[in-house]
N, C-alpha and C positions, 0 to 999 in steps of 0.2 A: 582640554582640561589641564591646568596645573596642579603640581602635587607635590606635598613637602612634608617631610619628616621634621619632626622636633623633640629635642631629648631634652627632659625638663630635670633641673636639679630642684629640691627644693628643700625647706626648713625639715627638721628628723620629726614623724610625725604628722604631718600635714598631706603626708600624700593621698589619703583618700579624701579630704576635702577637695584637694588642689583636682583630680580624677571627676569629682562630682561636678564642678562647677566647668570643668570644660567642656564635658557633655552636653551642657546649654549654649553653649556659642555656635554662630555659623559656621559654616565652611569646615567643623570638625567633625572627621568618619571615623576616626577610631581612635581609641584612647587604652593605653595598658600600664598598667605599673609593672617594672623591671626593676630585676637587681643587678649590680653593677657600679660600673661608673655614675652613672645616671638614675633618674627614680619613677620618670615617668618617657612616655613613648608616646607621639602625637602622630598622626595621620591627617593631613590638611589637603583637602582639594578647595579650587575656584576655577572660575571662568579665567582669570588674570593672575599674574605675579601681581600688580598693583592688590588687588584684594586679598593673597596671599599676606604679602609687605603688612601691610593695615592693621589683618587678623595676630599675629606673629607680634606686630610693635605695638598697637595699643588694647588689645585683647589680653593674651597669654603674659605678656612681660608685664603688664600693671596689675598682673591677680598679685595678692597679698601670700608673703610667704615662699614665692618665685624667688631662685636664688641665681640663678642664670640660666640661660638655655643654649640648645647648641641646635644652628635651623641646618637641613640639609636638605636641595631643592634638588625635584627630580630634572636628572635630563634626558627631554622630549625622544632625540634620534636612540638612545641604549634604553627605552622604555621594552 
């Protein structure tokens, strides 16, 4: 299984939209709003980096109101 963290910035306001609508995508196990640097915290597991890749570039970065992301993929052997 792969697994990747993503720390979402978004529009001031928008984060509990932005938090609802990820909850309905694949491959998404957990979702938190943080304060911080960042405004949201994503937990992504797949079978693949490719579906990883996918969910990350045409899922999460084409929500509305996404202001950038920061992806951090886990690795496998320090699991």
């Amino acid at each position: 299984m792969k697994t990747a963290y993503v720390l979402i910035n978004c529009d001031l306001g928008y984060e509990a939209t932005i938090i609802d609508e990820l909850k309905h995508l694949d491959n998404i196990k957990e979702v938190h709003g943080v304060f911080g640097a960042h405004d949201i915290l994503t937990k992504i597991e797949s079978d693949s980096a490719e579906n990883l890749r996918d969910t990350i570039t045409w899922k999460i970065r084409k929500l509305s109101r996404v202001r950038s992301i920061l992806t951090l993929m886990v690795t496998e052997k320090q699991e």
